[in-house]
N, C-alpha and C positions, 0 to 999 in steps of 0.2 A: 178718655172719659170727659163728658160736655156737661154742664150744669142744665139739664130743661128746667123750665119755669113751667111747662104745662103738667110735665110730671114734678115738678119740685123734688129733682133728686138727680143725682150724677148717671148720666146714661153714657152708654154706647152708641156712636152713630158711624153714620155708613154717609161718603160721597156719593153723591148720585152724578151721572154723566154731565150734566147742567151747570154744576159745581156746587149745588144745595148742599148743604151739611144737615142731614137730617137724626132725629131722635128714632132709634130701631123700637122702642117701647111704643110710643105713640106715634110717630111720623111725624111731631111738627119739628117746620124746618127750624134749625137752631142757628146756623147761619148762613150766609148766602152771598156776602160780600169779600170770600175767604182769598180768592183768585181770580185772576182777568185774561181772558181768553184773544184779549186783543194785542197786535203787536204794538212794542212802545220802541219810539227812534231817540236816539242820543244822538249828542253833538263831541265827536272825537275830538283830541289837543288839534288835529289840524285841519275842523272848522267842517270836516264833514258829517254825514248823517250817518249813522249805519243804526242795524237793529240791536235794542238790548235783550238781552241772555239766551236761552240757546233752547233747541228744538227737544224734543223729551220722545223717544219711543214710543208708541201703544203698545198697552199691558196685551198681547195676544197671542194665540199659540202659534208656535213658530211653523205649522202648515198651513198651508190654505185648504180649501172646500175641496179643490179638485185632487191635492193629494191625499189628502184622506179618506176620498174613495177610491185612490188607487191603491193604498196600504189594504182597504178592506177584500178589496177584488182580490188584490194578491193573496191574503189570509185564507179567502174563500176557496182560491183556487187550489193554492199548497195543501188546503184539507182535501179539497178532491183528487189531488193528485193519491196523495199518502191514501185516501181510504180505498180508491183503485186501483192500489198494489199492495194493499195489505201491509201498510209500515202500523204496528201499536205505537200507543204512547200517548196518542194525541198531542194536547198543548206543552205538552214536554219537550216534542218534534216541530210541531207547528211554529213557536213563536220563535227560539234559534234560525229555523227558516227565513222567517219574517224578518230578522232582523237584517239575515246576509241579502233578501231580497231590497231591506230598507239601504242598507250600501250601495248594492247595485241601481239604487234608484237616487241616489245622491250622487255618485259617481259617472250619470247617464249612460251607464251599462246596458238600462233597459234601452236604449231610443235605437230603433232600428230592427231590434229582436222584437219576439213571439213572446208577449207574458208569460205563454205558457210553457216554454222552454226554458226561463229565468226562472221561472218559479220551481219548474221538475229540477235545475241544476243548483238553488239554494237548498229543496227537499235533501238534492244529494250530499250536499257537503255538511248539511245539519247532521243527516243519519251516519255520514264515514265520519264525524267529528265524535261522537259517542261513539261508534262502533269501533274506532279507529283507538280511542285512549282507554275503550274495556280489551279489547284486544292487547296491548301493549301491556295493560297491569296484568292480564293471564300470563302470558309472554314472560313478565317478571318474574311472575310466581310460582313457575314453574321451571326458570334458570334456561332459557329457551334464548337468551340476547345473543346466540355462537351460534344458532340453528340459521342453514342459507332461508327458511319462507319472511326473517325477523331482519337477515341483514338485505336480502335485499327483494322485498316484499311486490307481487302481481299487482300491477296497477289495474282495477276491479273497472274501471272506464271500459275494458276490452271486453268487457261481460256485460254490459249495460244492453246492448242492441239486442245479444240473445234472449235477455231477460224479458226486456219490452215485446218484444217478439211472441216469446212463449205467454205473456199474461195481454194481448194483442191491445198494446197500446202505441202502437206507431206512429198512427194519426196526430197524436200528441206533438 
């Protein structure tokens, strides 16, 4: 809180990019002299120059433009994926997706692949990651951990081609 004199009262103010310290009530500036955007040189113990104090980050989100329309693309695509094969759930499904896709896209997983093969194999591991632990608490609950489908379970990968197949998504 700043004292304005235009409003004659303790206000709230906001930095502007400039360095203006301004009043959020009225907008005058309150003060303007706060910081110096220029570099200052000292003189070290042994007679040389160097600069004083040190570089400060920008406050900004940690993506830039162009990934943020690749997260969008990928969001968009996982949803067309999932609604042309019929997964429910929606953002329930979607954004787990999103996220394994956001991995894969930190980890440059994607460079070199098909979005649209990254995106169908986060779809897949978002839906066998809930399919996969409602599964296992059935399993439980029914004393089922000595049955061979529980000790040593079909890896459902070997079903995927027939699947795509039968709902003619190959192209994909």
């Amino acid at each position: 809180m700043v004292w304005c004199t235009n409003c004659a009262r303790d206000c709230r103010t906001e930095r502007l990019l400039n360095g203006y310290l301004c009043c959020t009530a009225c907008g005058k500036v309150v003060d303007q002299d706060n910081f110096s955007n220029d570099p200052v040189f000292v003189k070290n113990a042994a007679g040389q120059s160097q600069m004083s104090g040190n570089f400060v980050k920008t406050v900004q989100s940690d993506y830039s433009a162009s990934r943020e329309r690749t997260l969008n693309d990928a969001y968009a695509e996982i949803g067309h994926i999932a609604n042309a094969i019929g997964v429910s759930g929606g953002d329930s499904i979607i954004r787990p997706a999103l996220a394994f896709y956001t991995i894969a896209l930190e980890r440059n997983f994607t460079r070199g692949r098909r979005k649209e093969q990254v995106a169908a194999a986060c779809l897949y591991i978002a839906c066998s990651y809930v399919l996969g632990a409602v599964f296992l608490q059935l399993c439980k609950l029914l004393s089922l951990e000595e049955h061979p489908i529980v000790q040593k379970p079909v890896d459902p990968s070997l079903f995927i081609h027939r699947f795509a197949a039968g709902k003619h998504l190959l192209s994909l």
